[in-house]
LUMRO-231325 format. One record per residue (C-alpha): residue number from 1; residue in one letter; x, z, y. Coordinates in steps of 0.001 Angstrom, whole numbers. Each point is the difference from the previous one (the first is absolute). Example, Ala and Ser with C-alpha at 12.3 -4.5 7.8 and 13.67 -1.06 7.14 Angstrom:
2
resi	resn	X	Z	Y
1	A	12300	7800	-4500
2	S	1370	-660	3440
END
This chain:
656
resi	resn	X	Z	Y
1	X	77082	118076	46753
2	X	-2302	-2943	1368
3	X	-2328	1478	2097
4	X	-3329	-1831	2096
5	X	-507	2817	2177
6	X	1404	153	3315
7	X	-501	1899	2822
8	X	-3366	-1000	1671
9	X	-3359	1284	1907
10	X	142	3973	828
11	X	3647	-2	-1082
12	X	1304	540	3631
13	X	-2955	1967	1153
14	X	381	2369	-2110
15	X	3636	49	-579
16	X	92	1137	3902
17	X	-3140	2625	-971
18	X	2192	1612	-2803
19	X	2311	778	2730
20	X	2961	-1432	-2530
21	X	3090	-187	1478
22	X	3319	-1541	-1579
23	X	2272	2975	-1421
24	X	2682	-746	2452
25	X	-2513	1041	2815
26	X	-1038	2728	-1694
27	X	882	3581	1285
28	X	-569	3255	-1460
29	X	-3433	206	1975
30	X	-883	-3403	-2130
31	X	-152	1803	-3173
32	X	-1361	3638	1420
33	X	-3231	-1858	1308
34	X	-424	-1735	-3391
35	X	1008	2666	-2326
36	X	2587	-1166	-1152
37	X	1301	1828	-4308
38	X	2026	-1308	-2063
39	X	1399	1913	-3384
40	X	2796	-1716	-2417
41	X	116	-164	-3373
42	X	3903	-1618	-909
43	X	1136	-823	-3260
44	X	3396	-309	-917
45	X	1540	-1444	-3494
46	X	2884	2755	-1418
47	X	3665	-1426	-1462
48	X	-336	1019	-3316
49	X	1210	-1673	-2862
50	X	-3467	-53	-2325
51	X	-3896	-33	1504
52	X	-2216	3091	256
53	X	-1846	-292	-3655
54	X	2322	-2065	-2298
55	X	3266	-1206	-253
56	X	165	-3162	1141
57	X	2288	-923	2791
58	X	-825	125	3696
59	X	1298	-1537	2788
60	X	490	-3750	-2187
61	X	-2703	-2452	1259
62	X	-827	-3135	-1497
63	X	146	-3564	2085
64	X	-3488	-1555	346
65	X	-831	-2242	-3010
66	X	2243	1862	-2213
67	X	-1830	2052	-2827
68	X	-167	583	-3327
69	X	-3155	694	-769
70	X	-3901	-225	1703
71	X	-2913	2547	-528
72	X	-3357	-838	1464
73	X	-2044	3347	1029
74	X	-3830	498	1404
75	X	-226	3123	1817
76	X	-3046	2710	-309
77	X	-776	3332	1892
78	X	-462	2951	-1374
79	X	-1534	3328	721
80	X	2058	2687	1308
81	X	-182	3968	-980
82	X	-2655	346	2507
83	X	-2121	-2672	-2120
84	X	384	-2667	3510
85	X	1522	-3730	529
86	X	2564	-179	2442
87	X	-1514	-2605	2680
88	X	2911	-2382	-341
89	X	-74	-229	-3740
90	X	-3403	-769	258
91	X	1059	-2591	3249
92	X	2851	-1475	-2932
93	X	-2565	-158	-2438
94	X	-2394	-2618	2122
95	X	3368	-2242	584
96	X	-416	-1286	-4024
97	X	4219	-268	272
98	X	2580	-1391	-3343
99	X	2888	2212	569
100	X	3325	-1714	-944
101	X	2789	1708	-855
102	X	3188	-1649	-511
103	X	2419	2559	-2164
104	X	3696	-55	-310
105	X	1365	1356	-3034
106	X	2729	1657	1658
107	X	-2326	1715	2621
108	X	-2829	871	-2201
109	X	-1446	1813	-3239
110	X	-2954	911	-1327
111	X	-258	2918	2334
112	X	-498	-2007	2988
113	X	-3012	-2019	-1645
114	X	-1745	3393	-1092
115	X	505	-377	-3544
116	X	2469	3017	-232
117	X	-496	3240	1500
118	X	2438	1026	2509
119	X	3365	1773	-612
120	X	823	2748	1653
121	X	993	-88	3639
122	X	3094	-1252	1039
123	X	1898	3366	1454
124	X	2523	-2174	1775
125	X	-3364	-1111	2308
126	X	-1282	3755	48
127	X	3341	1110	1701
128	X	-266	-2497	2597
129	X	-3093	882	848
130	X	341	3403	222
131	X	3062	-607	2377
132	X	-2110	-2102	2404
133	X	-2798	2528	30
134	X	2684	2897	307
135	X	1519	-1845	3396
136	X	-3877	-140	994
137	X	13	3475	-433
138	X	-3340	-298	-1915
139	X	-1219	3170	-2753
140	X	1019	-969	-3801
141	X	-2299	45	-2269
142	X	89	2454	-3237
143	X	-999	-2869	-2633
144	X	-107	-3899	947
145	X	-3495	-1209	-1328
146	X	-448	-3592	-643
147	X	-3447	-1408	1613
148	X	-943	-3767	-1156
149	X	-862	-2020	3574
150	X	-2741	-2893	-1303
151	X	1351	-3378	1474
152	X	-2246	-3395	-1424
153	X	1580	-2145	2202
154	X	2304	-1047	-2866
155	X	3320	1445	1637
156	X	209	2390	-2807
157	X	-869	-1268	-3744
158	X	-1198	3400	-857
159	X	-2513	335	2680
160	X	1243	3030	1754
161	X	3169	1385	1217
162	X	1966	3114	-1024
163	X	996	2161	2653
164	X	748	3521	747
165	X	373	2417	2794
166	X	3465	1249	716
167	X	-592	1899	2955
168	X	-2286	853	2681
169	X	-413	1224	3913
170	X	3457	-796	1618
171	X	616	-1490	3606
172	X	2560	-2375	1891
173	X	1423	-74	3618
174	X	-925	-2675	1811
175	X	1390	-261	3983
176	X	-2753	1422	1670
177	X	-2262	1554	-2906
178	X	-150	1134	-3639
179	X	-1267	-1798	-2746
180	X	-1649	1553	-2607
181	X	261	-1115	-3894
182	X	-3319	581	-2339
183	X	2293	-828	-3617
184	X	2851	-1978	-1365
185	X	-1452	-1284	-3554
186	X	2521	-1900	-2934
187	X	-2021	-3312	-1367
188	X	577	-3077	-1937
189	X	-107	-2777	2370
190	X	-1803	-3246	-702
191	X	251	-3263	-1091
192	X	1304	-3359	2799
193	X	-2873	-2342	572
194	X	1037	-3173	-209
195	X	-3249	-2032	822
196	X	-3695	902	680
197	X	-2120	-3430	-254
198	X	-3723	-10	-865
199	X	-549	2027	-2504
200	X	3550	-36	-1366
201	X	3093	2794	1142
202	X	3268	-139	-1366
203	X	2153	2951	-358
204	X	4126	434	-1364
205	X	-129	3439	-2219
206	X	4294	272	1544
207	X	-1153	2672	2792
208	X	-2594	1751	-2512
209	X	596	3499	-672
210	X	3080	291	2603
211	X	190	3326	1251
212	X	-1326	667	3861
213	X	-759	2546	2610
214	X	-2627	122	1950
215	X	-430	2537	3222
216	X	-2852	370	1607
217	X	-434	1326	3353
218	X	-2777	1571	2076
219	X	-1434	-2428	2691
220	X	1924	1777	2535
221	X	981	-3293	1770
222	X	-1504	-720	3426
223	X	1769	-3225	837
224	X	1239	-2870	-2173
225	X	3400	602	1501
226	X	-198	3736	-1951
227	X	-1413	-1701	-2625
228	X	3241	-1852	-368
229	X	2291	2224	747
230	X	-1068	2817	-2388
231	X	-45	-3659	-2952
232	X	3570	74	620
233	X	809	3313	516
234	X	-1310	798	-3831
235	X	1828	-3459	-1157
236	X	3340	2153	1646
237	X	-407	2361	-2105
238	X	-647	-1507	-3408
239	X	2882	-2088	545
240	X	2167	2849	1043
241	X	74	943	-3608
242	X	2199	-3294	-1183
243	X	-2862	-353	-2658
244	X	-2588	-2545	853
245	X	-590	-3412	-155
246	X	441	-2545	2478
247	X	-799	-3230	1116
248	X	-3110	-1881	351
249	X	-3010	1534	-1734
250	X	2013	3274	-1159
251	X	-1890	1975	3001
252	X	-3838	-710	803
253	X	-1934	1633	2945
254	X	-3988	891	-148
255	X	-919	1073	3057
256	X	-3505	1656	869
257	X	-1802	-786	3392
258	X	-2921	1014	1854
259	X	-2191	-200	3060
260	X	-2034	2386	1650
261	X	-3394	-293	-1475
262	X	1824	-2295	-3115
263	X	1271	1176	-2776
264	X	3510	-30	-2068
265	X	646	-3660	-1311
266	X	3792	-461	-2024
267	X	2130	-3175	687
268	X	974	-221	-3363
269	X	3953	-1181	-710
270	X	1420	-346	3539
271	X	3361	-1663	-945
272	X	2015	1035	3470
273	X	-423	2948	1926
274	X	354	-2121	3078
275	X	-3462	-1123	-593
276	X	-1671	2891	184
277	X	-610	323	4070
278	X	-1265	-3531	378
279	X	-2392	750	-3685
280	X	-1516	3484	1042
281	X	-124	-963	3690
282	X	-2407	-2786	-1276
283	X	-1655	1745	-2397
284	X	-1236	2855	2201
285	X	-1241	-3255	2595
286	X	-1630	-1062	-3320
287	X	-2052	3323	-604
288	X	-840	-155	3752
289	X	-1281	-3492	-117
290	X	-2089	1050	-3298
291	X	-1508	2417	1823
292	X	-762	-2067	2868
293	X	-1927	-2174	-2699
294	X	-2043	2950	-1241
295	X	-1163	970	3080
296	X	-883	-3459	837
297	X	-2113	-321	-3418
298	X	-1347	3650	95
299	X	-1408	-1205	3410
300	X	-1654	-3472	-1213
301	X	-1484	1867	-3336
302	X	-830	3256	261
303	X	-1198	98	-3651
304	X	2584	-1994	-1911
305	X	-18	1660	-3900
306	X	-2833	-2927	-837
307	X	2707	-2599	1598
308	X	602	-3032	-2495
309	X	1580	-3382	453
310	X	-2317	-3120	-1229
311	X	2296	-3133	-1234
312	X	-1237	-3433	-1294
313	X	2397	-2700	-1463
314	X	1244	-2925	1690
315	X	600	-3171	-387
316	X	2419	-914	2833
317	X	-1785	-3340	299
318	X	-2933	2159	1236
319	X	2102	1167	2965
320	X	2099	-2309	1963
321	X	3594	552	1651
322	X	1098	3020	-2686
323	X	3659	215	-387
324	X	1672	-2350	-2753
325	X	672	2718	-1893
326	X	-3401	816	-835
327	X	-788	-3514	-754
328	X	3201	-56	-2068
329	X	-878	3135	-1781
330	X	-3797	-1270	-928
331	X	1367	-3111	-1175
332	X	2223	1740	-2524
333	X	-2644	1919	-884
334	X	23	2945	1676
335	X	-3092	2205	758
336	X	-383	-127	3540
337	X	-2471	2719	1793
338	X	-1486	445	3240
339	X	-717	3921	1360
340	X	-2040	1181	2347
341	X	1250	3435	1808
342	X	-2812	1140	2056
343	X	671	1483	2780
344	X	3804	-527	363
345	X	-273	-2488	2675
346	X	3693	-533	1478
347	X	1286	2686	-2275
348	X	1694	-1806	-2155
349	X	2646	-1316	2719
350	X	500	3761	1464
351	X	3434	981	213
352	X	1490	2055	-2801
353	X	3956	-676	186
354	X	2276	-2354	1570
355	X	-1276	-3591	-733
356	X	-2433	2094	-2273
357	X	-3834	-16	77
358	X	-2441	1723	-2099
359	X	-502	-2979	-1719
360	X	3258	828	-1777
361	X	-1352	2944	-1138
362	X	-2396	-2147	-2304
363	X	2347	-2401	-1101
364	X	2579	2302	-845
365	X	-2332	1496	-2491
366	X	-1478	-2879	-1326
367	X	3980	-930	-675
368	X	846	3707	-1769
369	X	-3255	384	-1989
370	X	-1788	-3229	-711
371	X	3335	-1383	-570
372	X	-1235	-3406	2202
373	X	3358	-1531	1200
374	X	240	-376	4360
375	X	-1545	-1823	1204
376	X	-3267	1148	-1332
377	X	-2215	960	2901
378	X	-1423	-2108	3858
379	X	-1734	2162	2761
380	X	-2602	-1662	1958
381	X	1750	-357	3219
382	X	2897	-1773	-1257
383	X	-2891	-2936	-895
384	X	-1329	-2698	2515
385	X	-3161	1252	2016
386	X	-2418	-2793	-2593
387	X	1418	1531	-3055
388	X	-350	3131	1075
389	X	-3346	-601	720
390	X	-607	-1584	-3741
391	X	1582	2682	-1263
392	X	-2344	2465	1458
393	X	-3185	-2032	-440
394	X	1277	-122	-3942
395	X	287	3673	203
396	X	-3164	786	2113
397	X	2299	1747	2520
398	X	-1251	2084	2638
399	X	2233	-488	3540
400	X	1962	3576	-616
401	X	1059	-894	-3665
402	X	3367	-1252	-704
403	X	627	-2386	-2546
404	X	3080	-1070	-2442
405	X	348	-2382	-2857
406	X	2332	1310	-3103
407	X	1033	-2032	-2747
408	X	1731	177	-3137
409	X	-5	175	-4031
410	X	-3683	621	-985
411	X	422	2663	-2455
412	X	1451	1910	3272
413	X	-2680	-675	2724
414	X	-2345	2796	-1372
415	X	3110	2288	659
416	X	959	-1716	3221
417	X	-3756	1204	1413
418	X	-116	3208	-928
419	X	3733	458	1386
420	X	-1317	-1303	3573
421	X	-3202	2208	-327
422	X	1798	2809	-764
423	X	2866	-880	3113
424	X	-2709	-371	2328
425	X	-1765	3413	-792
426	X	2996	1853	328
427	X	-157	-1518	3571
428	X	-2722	2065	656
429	X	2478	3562	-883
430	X	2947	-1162	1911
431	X	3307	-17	-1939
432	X	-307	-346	-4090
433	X	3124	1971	-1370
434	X	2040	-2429	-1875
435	X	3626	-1229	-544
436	X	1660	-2815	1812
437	X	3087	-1839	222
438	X	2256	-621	2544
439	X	1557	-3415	1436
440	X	2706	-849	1615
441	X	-1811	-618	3421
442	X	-912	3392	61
443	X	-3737	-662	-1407
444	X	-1744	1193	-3086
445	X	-2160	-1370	-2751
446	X	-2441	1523	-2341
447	X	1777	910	-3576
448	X	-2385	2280	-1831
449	X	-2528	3095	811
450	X	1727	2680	530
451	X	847	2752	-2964
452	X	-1659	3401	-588
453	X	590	3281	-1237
454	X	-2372	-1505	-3233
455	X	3147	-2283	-1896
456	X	2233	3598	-353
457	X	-394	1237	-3476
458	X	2866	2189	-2125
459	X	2161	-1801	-2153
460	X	-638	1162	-3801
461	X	3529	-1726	-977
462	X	2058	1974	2108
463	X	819	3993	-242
464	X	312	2011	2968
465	X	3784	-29	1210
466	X	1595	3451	802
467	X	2545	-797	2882
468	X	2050	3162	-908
469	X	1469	1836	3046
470	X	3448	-653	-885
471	X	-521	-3236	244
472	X	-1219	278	3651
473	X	3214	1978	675
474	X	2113	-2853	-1685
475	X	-1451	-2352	1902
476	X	120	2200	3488
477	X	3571	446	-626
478	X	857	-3812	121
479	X	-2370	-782	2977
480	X	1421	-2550	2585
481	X	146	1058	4120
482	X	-3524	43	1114
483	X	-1054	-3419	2382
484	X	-799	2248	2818
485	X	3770	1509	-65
486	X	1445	-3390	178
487	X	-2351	-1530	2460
488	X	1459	3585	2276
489	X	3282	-1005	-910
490	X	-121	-3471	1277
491	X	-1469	882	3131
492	X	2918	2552	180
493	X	2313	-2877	-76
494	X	-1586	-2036	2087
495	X	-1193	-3337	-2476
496	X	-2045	-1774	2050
497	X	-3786	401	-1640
498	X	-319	-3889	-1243
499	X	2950	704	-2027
500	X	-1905	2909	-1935
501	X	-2247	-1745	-1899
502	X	2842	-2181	-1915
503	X	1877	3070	-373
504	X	-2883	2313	-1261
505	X	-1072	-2870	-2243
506	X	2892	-940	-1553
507	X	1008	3727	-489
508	X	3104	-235	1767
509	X	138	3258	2120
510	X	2552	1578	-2635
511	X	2212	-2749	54
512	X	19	318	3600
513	X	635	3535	-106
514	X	2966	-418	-2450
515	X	1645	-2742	2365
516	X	39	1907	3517
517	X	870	3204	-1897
518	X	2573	-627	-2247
519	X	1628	-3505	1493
520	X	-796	1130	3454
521	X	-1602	-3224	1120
522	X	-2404	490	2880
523	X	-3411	40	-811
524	X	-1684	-2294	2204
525	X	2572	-2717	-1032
526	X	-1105	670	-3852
527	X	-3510	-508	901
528	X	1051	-3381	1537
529	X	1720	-1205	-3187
530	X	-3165	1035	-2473
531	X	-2793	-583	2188
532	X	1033	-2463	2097
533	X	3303	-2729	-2113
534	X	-1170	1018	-3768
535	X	-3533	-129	833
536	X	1010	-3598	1911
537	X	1906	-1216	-3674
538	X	-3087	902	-2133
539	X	-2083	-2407	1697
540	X	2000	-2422	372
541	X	2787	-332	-2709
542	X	-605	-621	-3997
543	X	1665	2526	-1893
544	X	1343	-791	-3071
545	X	427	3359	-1603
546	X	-1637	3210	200
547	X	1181	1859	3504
548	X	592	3919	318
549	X	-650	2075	2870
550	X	2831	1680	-564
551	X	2173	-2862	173
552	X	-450	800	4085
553	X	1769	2761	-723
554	X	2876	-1379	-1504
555	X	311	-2456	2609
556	X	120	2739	2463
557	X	2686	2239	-2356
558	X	1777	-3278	-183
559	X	397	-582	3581
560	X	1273	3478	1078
561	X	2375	317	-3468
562	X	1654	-3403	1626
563	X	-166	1264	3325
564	X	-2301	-2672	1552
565	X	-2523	469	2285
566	X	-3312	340	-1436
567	X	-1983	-3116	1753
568	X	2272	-2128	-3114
569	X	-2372	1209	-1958
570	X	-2785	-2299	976
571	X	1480	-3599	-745
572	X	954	1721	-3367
573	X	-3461	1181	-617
574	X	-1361	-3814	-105
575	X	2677	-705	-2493
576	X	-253	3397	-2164
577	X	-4073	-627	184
578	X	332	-3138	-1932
579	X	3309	1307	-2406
580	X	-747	3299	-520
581	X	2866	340	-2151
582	X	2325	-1873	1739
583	X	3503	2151	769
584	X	-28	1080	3606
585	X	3691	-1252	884
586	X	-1272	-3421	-933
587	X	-3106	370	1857
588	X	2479	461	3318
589	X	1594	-3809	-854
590	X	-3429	-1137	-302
591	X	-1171	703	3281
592	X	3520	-1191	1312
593	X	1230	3389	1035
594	X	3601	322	1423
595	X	1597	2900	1780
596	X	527	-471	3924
597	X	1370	2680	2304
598	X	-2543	959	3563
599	X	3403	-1732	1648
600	X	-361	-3015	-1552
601	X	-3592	-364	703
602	X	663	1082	3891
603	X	2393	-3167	269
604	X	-2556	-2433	-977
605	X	-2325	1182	2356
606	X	1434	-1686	3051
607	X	492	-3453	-1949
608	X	-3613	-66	-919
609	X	-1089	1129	3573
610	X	1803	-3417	1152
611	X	-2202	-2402	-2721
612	X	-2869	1946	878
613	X	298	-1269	3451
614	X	1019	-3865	-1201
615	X	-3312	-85	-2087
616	X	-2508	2442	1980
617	X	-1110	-1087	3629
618	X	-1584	3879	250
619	X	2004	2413	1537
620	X	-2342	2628	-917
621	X	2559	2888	-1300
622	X	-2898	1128	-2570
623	X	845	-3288	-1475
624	X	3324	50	254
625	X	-49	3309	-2149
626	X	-2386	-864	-3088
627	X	1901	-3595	-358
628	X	3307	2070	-637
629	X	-1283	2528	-1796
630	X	-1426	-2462	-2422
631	X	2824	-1778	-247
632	X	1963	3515	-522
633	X	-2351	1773	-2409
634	X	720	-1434	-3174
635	X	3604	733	-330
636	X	-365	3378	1759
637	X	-2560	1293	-2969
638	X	1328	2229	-1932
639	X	3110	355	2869
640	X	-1108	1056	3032
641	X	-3409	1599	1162
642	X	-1908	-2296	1313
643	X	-848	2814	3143
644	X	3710	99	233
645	X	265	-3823	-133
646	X	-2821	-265	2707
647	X	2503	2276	2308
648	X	2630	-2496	-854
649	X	-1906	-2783	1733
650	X	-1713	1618	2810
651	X	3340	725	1010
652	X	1401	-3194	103
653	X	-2782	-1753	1295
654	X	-153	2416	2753
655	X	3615	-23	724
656	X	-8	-3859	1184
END
């Protein structure tokens, strides 16, 4: 995203009177002196074979540019029981968007573009979901009632969302703390945005209707680091069942954070947990920051509800040295505006984020609701001192006013100023509740105000659910281990923590448990070859058939049927990983196995000692040992232990 703001003015000054401080410097006193909450809300797509409402297929997604069909949509609130507009349909409704939709027959029916009612939920989805909320050890709920969830930003053709609460009031261990869990709810997820230009988006129907999960939590986290930890420690357990989607985009994290003295704003769609510290940590900074501003304004104008911003247009040939892009933008006949701000002097180049200023927090708006493309907006200090001083003569500035010039499409300018009048009197209150997203850098943009209780409403399509009690039992009969058991049990064996995560998240605790037990292979060494070699392979070798988990175990069952050490089985993973079907005997030729006797290996030792020394100056006997043993290991895989094989050359080396 072009951008013509960069870090200028106050930015510094104020960056240092935030008190910000990178995460990594950040300690637990950090986030205590700023108040530090943060609450998740994580969605998770189910493996079943049909979506939530219909049934059409899910889990098949269609390449980009590859459709069948194209329906054009214009989106309009509506009131909800309590005779209200949600805020962010109303926000939508300003924006003027075309929705796109691009349907696939095979993906698709006339369910998904609300000209069916919906069929009746797909149990395969309610079972999951009651598992997950069962391993949360949330309270079931007599009769699942369907609630409608108004959405007009186009993701779903209907409008709203269905979605229904499975269970409420349950808890998960954390290291040092418990987390509590407000409900588990089963919804339709939403459509995949292709593009958002102007006043066109672009969606794919292929992820409509899909069914998902979402848990939300209590904002019980004091620290981004909990904040995290408790993301992955729910993302454990729904993939402890074996029945959820993975992959990019098949788990999405919304993640609440406040201040002291700000309120709760949601970073909408976080698409790795690993974002979350550096996100929240800068959010809270953010709220600060915002406050820091409305005490600053509050101080300057102690009577602000009669505030109002005065504009004029401009021609930039009035005002010398504006950036090309205005003069660009006039030229192709843009509307091009100049605002006066009184009274927020310097304020527009106070820090908000990282490489952030409250500038931003206009633009991103004027982006999101007027629809005008970036760049769209100058401040006054980024200009030369003579056109800021024809910019302010043009404007009848006073010396405390700030000033910026916005252009774009004329039918959006009258939108454009009331979005930057309404931005700047929220200035005045401190933090405006709304929904952001998250980047990659760790920063956040404005997406849309945030949602209220006011876009709930029952769904007249749907009849209660009864979720019978012997269908609780059914399901509680069939439950996996709980997370917390295996995250005991591999501290009992002694995995080193880093290797948890992989393990956890890739459900693998049971294989491990069915390896040491029943082949008797030590624990730690298991670990190694899953969390350490197979995670190794997945990154870095194309597989060219679809690879089983279990295959580990046959590779392991192999090794001690033939009576070969276990540490064979890693070269043979690499090979099995790409062939999953290839016969394990053959796998052995492959990697060039041959049988060779500890003897054998003992008498070689002395003959390479001797061309170690011809090509090796070092007498360092550290050397010595890890040139042998490399020269050793390969034909003692499989043979030998390599602890025993170590032994082997110690004791020669030591011997001479």
């Amino acid at each position: 995203m072009q951008d013509l703001l960069t870090p200028i003015g106050n930015y510094e000054r104020t960056r240092a009177l935030v008190g910000y401080v990178p995460r990594r410097e950040a300690t637990q006193a950090t986030y205590e002196s700023i108040g530090y909450m943060c609450g998740l809300e994580i969605h998770q797509q189910l493996k079943t074979k049909s979506k939530l409402f219909c049934r059409c297929p899910a889990g098949i997604y269609q390449k980009d540019g590859e459709f069948d069909a194209e329906l054009v949509r214009h989106m309009r609130p509506t009131l909800s029981e309590m005779g209200e507009y949600d805020g962010t349909a109303l926000m939508e409704k300003r924006t003027r968007k075309n929705i796109v939709y691009r349907i696939a027959d095979e993906t698709a029916c006339t369910y998904d573009i609300d000209d069916t009612p919906p069929f009746p939920l797909d149990r395969e989805a309610l079972g999951i979901a009651l598992e997950v909320s069962l391993l949360l050890g949330l309270n079931i709920v007599g009769e699942l009632h369907i609630t409608r969830k108004q959405y007009l930003d186009g993701s779903i053709p209907t409008g709203f969302q269905r979605t229904g609460i499975i269970g409420i009031e349950g808890e998960i261990p954390l290291k040092d703390k418990t987390i509590r869990i407000i409900q588990l709810s089963l919804e339709e997820d939403s459509c995949r945005e292709r593009s958002d230009v102007g006043h066109w988006r672009v969606y794919t129907t292929d992820r409509l209707g899909m069914p998902l999960i979402e848990t939300v939590t209590y904002p019980d986290m004091k620290t981004p680091d909990e904040a995290a930890a408790a993301a992955h420690y729910l993302r454990f357990v729904a993939r402890s069942t074996g029945k959820v989607r993975t992959g990019i985009g098949a788990a999405r994290e919304d993640v609440n954070v406040s201040a002291r003295g700000g309120t709760r704003v949601e970073i909408k769609g976080v698409a790795h947990i690993r974002w979350i510290p550096e996100l929240t940590h800068n959010e809270a900074f953010r709220q600060v920051a915002l406050l820091k501003i409305r005490d600053e304004l509050t101080s300057r104008v102690k009577d602000w509800s009669g505030w109002k911003l005065s504009h004029v247009d401009l021609d930039p040939g009035e005002i010398g040295q504006l950036p090309s892009e205005v003069i660009e933008a006039h030229r192709r006949g843009d509307r091009v505006v100049a605002m006066n701000l009184p009274e927020l002097g310097g304020l527009l180049t106070h820090f908000t984020q990282p490489e952030r200023m409250f500038a931003h927090e206009l633009a991103d708006r004027l982006k999101v609701i007027a629809c005008i493309e970036r760049p769209n907006i100058v401040i006054d200090e980024m200009l030369s001192a003579s056109a800021r001083k024809a910019l302010q003569r043009k404007l009848g500035s006073a010396p405390e006013d700030a000033q910026i010039v916005v252009w774009g499409p004329p039918e959006d300018i009258p939108t454009a100023l009331e979005i930057v009048q309404e931005r700047c009197l929220m200035a005045f209150e401190g933090v405006p509740s709304e929904t952001r997203k998250g980047l990659p850098d760790g920063t956040t943009i404005f997406e849309r105000v945030l949602p209220g209780p006011d876009r709930m409403y029952p769904d007249t399509d749907t009849a209660p659910i009864p979720i019978e009690w012997g269908f609780i039992e059914q399901v509680r009969a069939q439950l996996p281990p709980p997370v917390a058991g295996s995250l005991k049990q591999l501290r009992a064996w002694g995995i080193p923590e880093p290797m948890h995560g992989y393990l956890l998240r890739r459900n693998l605790v049971g294989l491990m448990r069915r390896i040491v037990e029943e082949l008797e292979v030590t624990p730690r060494y298991v670990a190694h070859v899953l969390a350490h070699t197979l995670k190794h392979i997945e990154g870095t070798v194309p597989r060219l058939a679809d690879f089983s988990f279990d295959r580990v175990y046959d590779l392991f069952a192999f090794a001690r049927e033939k009576g070969l050490t276990p540490e064979i089985v890693e070269p043979m993973l690499s090979e099995v990983y790409c062939h999953p079907n290839m016969v394990l005997d053959s796998v052995l030729k492959v990697i060039g196995y041959g049988p060779v006797t500890a003897e054998q290996l003992a008498s070689d030792i002395p003959t390479l000692d001797r061309k170690f020394a011809t090509i090796c100056t070092s007498r360092d006997p550290q050397a010595r040992y890890h040139w042998i043993m490399g020269r050793l290991r390969k034909r003692a895989l499989g043979n030998l232990p390599l602890a025993q094989l170590g032994e082997l050359v110690e004791r020669s080396i030591s011997h001479e």
